[in-house]
Backbone as a ProteinNet text record, in pm:
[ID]
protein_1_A
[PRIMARY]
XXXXXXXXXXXXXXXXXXXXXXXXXXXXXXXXXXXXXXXXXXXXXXXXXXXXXXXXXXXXXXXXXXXXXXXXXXXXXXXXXXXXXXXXXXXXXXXXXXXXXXXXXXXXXXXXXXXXXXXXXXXXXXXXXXXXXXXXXXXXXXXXXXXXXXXXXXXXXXXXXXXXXXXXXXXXXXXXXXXXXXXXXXXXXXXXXXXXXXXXXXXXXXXXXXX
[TERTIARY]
699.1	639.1	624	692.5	714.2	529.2	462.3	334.8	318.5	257.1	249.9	101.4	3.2	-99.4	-228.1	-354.6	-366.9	-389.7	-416.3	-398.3	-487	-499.1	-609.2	-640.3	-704.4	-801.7	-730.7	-707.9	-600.9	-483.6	-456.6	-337.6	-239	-267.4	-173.4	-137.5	-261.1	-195	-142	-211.2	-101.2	41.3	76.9	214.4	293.5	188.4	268.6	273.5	199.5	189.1	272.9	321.2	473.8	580.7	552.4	723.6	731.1	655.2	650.6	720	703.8	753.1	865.2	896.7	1028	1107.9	1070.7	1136.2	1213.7	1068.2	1145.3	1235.9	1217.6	1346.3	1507.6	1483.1	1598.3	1646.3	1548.6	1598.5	1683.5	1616.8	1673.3	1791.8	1822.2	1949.3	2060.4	2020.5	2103.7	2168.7	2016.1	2082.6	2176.6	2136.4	2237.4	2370.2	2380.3	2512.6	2545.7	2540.1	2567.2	2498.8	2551.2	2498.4	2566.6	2501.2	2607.8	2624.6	2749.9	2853.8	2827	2724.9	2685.2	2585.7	2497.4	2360.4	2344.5	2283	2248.6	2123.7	2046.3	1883.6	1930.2	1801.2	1820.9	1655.5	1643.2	1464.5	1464.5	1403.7	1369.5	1210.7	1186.1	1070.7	956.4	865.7	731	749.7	860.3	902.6	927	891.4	922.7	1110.5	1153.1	1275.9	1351.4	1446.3	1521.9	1692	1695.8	1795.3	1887.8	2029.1	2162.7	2190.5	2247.3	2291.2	2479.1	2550.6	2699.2	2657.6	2759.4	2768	2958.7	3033.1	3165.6	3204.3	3238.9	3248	3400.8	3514.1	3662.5	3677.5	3759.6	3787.7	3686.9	3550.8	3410.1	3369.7	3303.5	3213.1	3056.9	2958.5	2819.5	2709.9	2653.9	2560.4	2417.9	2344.3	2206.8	2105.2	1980.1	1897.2	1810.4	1752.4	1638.7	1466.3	1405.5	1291.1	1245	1302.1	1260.5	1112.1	1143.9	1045.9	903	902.8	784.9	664	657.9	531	578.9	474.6	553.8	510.7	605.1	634.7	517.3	463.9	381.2	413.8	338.8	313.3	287	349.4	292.4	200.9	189.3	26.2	-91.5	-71.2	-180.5	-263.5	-385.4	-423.6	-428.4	-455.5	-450.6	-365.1	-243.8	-165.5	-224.4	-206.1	-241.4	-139.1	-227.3	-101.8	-45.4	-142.2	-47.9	37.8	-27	20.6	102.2	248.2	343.2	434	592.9	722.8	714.5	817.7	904.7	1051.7	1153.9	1280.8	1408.3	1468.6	1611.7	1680.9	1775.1	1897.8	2047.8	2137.6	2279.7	2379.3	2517.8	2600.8	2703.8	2816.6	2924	3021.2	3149.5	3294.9	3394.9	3535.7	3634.8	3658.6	3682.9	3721.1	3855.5	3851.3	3983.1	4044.2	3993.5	4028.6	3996.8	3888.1	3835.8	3769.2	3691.7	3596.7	3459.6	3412.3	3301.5	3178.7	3219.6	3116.7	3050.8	3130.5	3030.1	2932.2	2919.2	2799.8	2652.4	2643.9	2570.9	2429.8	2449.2	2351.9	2280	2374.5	2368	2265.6	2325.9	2233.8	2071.9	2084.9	1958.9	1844.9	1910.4	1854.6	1790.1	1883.2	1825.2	1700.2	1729.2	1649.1	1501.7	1475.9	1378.3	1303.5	1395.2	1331	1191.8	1143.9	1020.7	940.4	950	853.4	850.8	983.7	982.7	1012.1	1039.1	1021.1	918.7	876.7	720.3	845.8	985.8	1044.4	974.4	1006.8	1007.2	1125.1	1208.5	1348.2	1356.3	1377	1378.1	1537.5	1563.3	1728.6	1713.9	1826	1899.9	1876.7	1773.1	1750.7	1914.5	1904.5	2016	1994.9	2039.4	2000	2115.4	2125.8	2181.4	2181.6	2282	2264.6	2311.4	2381.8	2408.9	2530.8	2599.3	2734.6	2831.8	2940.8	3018	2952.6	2981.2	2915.8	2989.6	3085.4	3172.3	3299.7	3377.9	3466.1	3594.2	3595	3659.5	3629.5	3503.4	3476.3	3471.9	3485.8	3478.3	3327.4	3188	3103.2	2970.7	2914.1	2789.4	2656.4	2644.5	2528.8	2589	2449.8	2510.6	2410.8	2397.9	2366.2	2286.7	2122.2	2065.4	2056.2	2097.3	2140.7	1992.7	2050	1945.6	1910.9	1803.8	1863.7	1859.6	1830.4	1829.9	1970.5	2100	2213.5	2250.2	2277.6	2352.8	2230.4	2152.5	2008.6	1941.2	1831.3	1720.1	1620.1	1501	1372.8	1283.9	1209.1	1165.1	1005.1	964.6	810.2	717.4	631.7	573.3	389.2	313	154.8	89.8	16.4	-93.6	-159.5	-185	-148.7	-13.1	40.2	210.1	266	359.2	466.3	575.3	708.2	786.1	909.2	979.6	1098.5	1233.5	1274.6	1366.9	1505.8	1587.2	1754.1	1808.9	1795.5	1863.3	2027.5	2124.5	2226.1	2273	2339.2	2359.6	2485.7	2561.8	2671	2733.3	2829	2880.4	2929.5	2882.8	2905.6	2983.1	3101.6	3138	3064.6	3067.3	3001.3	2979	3112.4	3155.7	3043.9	3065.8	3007.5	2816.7	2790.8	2666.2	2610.5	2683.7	2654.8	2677.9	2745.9	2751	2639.6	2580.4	2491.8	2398.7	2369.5	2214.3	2191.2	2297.9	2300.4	2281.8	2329.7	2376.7	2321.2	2241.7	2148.9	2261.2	2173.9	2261.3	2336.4	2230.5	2318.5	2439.6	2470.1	2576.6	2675.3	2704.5	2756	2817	2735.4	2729	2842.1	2804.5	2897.7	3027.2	3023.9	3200.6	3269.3	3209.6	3271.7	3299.8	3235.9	3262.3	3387	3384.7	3474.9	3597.1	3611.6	3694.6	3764.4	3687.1	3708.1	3716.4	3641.1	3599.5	3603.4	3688.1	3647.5	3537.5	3388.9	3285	3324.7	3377.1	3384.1	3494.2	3550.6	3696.7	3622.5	3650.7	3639.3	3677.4	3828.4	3905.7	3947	3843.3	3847.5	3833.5	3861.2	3853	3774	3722	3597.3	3659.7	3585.1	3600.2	3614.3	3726.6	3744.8	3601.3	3586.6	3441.1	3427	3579.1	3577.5	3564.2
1289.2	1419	1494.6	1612.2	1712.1	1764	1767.4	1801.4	1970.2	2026.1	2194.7	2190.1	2284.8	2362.4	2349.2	2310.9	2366.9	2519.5	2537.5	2708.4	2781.7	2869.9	2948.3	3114.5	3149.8	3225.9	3376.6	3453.9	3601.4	3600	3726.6	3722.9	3706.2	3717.5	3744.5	3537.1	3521.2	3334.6	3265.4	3374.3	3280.8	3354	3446.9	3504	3360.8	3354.4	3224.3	3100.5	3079.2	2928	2938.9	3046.4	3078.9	3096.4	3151	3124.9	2955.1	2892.9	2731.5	2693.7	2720.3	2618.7	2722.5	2838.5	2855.5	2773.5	2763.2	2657.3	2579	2457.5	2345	2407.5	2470.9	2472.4	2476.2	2565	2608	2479.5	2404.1	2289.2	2148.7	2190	2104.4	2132.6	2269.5	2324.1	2291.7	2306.3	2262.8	2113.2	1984.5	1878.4	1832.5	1889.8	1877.5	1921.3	2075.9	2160.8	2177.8	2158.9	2163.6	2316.6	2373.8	2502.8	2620.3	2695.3	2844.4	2962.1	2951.6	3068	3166.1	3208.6	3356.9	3371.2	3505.1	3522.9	3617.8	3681.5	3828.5	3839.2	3949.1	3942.8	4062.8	4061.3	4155.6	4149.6	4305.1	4337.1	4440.6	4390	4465.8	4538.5	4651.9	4720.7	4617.3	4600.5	4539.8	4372	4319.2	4168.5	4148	4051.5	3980.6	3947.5	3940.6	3942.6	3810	3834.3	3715.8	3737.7	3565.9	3563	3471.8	3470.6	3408.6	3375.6	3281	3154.4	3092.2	3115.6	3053.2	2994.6	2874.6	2741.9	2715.2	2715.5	2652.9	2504.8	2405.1	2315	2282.3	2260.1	2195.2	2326	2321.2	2411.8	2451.8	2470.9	2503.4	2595.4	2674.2	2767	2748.5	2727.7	2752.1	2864	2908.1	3004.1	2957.8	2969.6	2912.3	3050.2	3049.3	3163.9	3108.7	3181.3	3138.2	3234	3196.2	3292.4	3297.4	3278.7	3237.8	3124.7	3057.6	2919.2	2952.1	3079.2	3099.5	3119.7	3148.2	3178	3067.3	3016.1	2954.4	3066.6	2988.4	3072.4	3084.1	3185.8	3169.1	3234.8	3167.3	3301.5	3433.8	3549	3648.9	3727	3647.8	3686	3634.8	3531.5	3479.3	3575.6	3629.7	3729.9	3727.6	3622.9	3594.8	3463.8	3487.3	3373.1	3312.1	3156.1	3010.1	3068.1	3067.5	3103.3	2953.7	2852.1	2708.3	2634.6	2617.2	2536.3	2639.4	2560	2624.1	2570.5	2536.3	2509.9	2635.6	2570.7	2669.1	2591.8	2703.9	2664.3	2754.1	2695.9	2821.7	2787.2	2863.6	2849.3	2851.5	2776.7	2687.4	2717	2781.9	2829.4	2798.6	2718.3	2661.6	2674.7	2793.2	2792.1	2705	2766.5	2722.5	2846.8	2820.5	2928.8	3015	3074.8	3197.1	3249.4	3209.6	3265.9	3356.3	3422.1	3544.1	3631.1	3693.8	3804.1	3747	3598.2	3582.6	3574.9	3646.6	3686.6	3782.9	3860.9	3966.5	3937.9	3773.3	3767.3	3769.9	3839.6	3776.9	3858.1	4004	4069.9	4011.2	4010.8	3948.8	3806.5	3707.6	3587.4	3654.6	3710.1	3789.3	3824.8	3922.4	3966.9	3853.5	3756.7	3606.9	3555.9	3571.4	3465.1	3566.5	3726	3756.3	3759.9	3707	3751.5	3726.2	3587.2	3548.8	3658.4	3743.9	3803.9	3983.9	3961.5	4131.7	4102.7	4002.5	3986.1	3918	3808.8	3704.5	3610.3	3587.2	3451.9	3338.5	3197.6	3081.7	3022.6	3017.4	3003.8	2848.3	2756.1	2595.3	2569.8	2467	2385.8	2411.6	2448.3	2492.9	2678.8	2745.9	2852.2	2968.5	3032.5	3184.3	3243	3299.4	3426.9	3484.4	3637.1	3730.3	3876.2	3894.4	3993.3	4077.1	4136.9	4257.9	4247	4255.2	4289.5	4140.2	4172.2	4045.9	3995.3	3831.2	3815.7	3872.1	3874.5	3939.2	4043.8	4119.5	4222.1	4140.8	4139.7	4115.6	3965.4	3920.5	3792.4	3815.1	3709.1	3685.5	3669.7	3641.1	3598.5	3681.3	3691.3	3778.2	3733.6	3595.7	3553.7	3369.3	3277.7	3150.6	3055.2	2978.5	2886	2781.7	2746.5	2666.1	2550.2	2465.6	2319.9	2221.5	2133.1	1989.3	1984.3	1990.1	1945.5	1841.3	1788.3	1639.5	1617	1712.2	1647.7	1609.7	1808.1	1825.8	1821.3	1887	1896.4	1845.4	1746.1	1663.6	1732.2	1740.2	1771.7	1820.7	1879.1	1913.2	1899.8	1770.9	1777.8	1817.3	1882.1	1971.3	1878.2	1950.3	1874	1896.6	1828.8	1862.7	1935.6	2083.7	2064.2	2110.7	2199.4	2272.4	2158.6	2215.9	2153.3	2113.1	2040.2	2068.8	2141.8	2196.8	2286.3	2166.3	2272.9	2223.2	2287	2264.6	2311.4	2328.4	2449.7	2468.9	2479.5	2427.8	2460.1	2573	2669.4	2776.4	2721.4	2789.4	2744.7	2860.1	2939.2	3064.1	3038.7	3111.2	3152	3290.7	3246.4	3396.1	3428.2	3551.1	3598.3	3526.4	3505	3403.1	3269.3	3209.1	3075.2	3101.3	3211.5	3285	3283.6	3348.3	3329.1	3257	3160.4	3058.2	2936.5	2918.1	2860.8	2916.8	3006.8	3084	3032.1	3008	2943	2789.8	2743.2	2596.5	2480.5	2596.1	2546.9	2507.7	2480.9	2437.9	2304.9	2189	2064.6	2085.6	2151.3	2178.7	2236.5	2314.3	2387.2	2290.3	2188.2	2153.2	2023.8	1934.3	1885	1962.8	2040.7	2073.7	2108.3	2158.8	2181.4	2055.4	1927.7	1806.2	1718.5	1743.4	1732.5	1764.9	1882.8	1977.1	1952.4	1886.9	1886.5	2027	2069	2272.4	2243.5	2298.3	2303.8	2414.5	2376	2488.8	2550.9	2495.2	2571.7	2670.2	2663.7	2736.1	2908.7	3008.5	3139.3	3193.9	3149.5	3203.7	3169.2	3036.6	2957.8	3102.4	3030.4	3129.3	3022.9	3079.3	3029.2	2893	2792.6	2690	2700.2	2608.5	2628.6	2632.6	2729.9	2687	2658.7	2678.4	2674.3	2511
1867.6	1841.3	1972	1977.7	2078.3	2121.8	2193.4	2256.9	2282.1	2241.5	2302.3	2324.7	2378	2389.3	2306.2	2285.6	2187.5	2145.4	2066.8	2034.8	2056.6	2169.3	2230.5	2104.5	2167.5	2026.8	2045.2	2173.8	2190	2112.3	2110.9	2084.9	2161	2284.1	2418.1	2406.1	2399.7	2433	2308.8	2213.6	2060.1	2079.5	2095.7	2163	2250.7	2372.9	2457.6	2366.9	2299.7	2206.2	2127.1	2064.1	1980.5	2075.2	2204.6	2262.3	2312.6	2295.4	2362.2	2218.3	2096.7	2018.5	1979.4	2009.4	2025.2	2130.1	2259.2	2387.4	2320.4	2264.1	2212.7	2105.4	2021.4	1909.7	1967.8	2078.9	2154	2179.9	2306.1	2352.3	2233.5	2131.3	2030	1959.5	1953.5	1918.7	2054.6	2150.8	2264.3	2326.4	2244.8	2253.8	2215.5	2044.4	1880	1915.1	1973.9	1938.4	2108.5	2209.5	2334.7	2362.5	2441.9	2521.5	2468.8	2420.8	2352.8	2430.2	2354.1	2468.9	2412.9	2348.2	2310.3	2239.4	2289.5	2171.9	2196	2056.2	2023.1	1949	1983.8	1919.2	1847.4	1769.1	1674.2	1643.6	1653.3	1583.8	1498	1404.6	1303.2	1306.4	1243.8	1207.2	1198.8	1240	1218.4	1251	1237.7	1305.5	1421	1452.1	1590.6	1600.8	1713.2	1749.5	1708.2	1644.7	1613.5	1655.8	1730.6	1812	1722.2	1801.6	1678.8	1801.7	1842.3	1891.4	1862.3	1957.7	1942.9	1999.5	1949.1	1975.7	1924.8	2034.5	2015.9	2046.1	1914.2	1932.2	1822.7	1952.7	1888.6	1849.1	1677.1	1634.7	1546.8	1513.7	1504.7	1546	1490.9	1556.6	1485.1	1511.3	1480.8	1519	1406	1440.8	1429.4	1494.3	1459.8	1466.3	1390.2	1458.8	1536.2	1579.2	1713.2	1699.5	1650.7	1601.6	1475.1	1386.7	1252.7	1221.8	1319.4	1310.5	1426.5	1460.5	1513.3	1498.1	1350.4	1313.2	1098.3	1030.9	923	800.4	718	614.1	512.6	471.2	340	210.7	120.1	17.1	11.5	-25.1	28.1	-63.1	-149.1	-242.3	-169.6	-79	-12	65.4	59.8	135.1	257.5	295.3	489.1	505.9	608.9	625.6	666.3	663.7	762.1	894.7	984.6	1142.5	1176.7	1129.5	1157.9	1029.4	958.6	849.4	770.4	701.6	650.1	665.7	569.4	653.7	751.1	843.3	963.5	904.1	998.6	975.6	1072.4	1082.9	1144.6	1045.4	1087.7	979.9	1064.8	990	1111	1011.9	1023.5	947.9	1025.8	1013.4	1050.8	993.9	1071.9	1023.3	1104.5	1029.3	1121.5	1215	1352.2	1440.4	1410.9	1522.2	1514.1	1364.2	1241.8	1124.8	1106.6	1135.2	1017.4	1196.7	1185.6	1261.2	1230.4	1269.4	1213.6	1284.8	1412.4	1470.4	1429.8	1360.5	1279.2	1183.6	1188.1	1088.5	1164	1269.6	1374.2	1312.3	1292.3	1173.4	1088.8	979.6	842.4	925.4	949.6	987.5	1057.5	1115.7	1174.9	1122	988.5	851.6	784.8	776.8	656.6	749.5	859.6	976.7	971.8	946.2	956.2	787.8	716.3	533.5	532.1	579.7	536.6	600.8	735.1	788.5	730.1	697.6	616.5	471.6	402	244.2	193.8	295	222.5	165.1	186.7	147.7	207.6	115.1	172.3	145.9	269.3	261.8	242.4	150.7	103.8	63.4	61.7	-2.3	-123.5	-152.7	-278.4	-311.6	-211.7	-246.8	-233.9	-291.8	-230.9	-213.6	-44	27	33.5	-19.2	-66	47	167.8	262.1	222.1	93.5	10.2	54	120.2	181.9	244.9	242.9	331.3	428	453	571.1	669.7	705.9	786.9	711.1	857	743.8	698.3	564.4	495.2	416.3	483.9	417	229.4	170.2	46.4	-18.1	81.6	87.6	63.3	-9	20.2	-36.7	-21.3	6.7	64.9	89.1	96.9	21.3	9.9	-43.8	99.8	34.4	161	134.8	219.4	241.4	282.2	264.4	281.5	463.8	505.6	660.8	667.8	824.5	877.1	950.7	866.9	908.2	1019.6	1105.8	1155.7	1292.7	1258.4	1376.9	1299.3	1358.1	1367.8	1316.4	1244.3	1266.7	1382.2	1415	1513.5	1476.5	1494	1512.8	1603.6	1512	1615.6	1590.6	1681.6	1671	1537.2	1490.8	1334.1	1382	1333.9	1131.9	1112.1	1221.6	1255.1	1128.9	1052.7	977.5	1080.5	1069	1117.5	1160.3	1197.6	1211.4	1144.2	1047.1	1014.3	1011.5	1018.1	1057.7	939.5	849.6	731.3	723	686.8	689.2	586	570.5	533.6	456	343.3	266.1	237.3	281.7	194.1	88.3	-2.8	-178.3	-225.5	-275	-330.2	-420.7	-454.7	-592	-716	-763.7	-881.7	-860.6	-757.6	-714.1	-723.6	-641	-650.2	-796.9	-905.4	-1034.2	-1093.3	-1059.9	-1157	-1105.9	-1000.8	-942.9	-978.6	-1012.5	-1131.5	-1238.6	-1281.8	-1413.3	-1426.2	-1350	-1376.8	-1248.6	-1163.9	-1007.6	-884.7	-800.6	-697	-725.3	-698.3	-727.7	-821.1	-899.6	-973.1	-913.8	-818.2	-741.8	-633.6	-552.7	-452	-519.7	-658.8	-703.6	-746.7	-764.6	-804.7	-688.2	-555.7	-453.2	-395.3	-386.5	-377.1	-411	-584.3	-703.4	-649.1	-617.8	-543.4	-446.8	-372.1	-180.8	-113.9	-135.7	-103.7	32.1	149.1	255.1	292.9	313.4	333.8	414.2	524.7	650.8	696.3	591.2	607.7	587.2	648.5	610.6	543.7	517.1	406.3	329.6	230.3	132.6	-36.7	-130.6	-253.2	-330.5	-453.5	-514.5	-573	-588.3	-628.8	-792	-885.7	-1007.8	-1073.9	-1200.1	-1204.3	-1427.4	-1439.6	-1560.9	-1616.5
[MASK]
+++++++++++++++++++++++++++++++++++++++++++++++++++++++++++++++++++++++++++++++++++++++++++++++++++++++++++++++++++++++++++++++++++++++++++++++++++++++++++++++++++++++++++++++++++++++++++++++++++++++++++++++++++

């Protein structure tokens, strides 16, 4: 279990006590995925800044966000958030390189990475996050599908009562796949692409048979 601060009462030092367990997240994305050759922030209206993270590995490319897991997720009927207790999470989206323009998902991932703080999401496995548009131009994709972590990045324990940070893996879904996973849930989805041998990571994969 990773050690931070305990949590001083300003805002100025709960600010620093949230960039410390941003640190470690970073540092943990850096053990997992090596050192990234590129990052872009992105701020939205009334949210705190959220960063996207390259990571080139072989013929791989990974996106991670960076900021998502700074403050945790609640209900947003809840009248006053818990500032400690809650999941936290980033989110990790992995293609194949040089196929598509998929650095342009660097937005779109940005957008998903701030939902909980401008929608009141609690982004969990099996949920679908929906960025209205392609993930990139000309992608097939316009939302993805959220994955189990543990895999690819580790857990990130943090001190009690803090939940831990967890490494969501992201899944692009065409439309078709999108709706038919409404119907019939994820695990259903996740088996026929299996069934299949769906390469996830391909950019310019087409929807998996679904009849």
């Amino acid at each position: 279990m990773v050690k931070t601060r305990p949590l001083p009462a300003s805002y100025e030092f709960y600010a620093r006590f949230m960039a410390e367990i941003l640190a470690l997240v970073e540092a943990r994305l850096r053990s997992a995925l090596g050192e990234p050759d590129a990052r872009a922030a992105v701020t939205f209206l009334g949210t705190d800044r959220i960063e996207v993270l390259r990571f080139a590995e072989g013929d791989l490319v990974r996106y991670a966000t960076l900021g998502m897991s700074a403050h945790p997720m609640s209900d947003p009927t809840v009248v006053v958030a818990d500032p400690l207790r809650g999941p936290r999470a980033e989110l990790v989206l992995t293609v194949r390189a040089g196929l598509a323009p998929t650095d342009k998902l660097l937005r779109p991932l940005a957008v998903l990475g701030a939902s909980p703080q401008v929608e009141g999401l609690v982004v969990s496995p099996g949920a679908s996050l929906d960025v209205g548009g392609p993930l990139w131009d000309g992608a097939p994709f316009t939302s993805v599908l959220v994955g189990e972590p543990g895999g690819l990045v580790e857990d990130l324990e943090l001190d009690a009562p803090m939940d831990p940070v967890h490494f969501l893996p992201l899944l692009p879904m065409t439309a078709n796949e999108a709706a038919w996973k409404r119907v019939h849930g994820a695990a259903a989805l996740q088996e026929r692409w299996l069934s299949h041998g769906t390469d996830l990571r391909d950019p310019l994969r087409t929807a998996v048979a679904l009849d």
